[in-house]
C-alpha atoms as one frame of an Amber mdcrd trajectory, in Angstrom:
protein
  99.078  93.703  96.989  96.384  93.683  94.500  95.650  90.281  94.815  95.053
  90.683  98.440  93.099  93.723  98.467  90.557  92.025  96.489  89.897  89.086
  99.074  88.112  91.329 101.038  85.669  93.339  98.765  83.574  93.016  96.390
  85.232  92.530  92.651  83.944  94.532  89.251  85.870  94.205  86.198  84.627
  96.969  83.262  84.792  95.293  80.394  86.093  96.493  77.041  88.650  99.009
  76.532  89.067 101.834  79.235  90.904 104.849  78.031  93.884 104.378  80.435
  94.931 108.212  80.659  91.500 108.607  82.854  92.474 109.442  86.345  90.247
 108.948  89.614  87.927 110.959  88.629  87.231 109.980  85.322  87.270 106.579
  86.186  84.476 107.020  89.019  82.409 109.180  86.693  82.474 106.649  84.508
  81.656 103.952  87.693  78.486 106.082  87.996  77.290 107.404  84.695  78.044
 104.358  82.649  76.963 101.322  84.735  75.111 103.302  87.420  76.926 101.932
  90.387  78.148 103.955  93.591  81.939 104.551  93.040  82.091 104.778  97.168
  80.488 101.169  97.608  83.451  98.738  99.349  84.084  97.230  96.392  87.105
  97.028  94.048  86.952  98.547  90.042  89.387  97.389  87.660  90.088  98.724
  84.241  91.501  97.406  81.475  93.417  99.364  78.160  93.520  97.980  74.686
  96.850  96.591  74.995  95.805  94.476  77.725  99.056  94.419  79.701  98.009
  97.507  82.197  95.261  97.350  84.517  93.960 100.410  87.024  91.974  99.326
  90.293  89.822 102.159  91.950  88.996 101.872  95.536  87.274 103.780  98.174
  88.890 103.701 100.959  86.655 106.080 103.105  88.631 109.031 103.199  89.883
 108.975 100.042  90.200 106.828  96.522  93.292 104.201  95.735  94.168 104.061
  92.448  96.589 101.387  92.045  98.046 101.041  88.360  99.742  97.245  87.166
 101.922  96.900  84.259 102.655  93.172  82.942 106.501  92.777  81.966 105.315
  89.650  80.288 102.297  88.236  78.267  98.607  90.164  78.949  95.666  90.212
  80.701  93.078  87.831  79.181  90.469  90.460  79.563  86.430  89.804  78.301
  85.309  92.549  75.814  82.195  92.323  75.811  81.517  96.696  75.722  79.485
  98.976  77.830  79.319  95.896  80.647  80.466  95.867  84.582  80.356  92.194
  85.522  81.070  91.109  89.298  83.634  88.582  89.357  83.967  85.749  92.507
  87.578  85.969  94.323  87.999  83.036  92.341  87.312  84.259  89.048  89.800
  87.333  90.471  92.667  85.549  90.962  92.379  83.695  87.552  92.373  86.969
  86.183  95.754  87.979  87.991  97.116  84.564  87.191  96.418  85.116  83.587
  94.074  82.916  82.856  90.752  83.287  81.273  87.750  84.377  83.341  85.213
  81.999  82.277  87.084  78.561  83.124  84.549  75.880  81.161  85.988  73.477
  83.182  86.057  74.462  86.846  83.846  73.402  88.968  81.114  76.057  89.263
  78.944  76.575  92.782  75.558  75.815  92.987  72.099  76.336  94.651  71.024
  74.074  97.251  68.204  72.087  95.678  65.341  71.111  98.310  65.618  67.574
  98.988  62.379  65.499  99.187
């Protein structure tokens, strides 16, 4: 379900360790005061705990937030720590993410800027 919701909208993953007993609202305080973004944009914010084998999303859904909570039975989340950063990830860099893999793939094939051709 996660992985779907995600194809849609606009990806953030907060970086670091995120306390994981925050609820909605600490989470979208944090959305605001801490990175200065709109917790109401259409976009999808996912959270990460030390352990690295839970994840929360928060999502506005118009009427209301989603918070949608994952625990891994197996292995963890190869999550970036780099603190006090939001980063927007591509839906490919997403579903790495939910795959397990690492978000920065060195070897993928990254997309580029049309260059103007003389």
């Amino acid at each position: 379900m996660l992985k779907d919701l995600a194809i849609k909208e606009d990806v953030y993953i907060v970086c670091g360790y995120t306390d994981m007993r925050r609820s909605i609202d600490g989470l979208a305080a944090m959305i605001k005061g801490t990175f200065g973004m709109d917790p109401f944009a259409p976009s999808l914010f996912l959270f990460c705990g030390k352990r690295r084998d839970r994840l929360k999303a928060l999502y506005w859904e118009g009427d209301g937030f989603v918070l949608l909570y994952k625990r891994l039975e197996n292995g963890s989340f190869k999550w970036p720590r780099t603190p006090e950063q939001a980063r927007r990830l591509s839906h490919q860099e997403f579903r790495w993410l939910m795959d397990g893999l690492e978000v920065d793939q060195p070897k993928a094939i990254r997309n580029s800027k049309p260059k103007d051709i003389y």
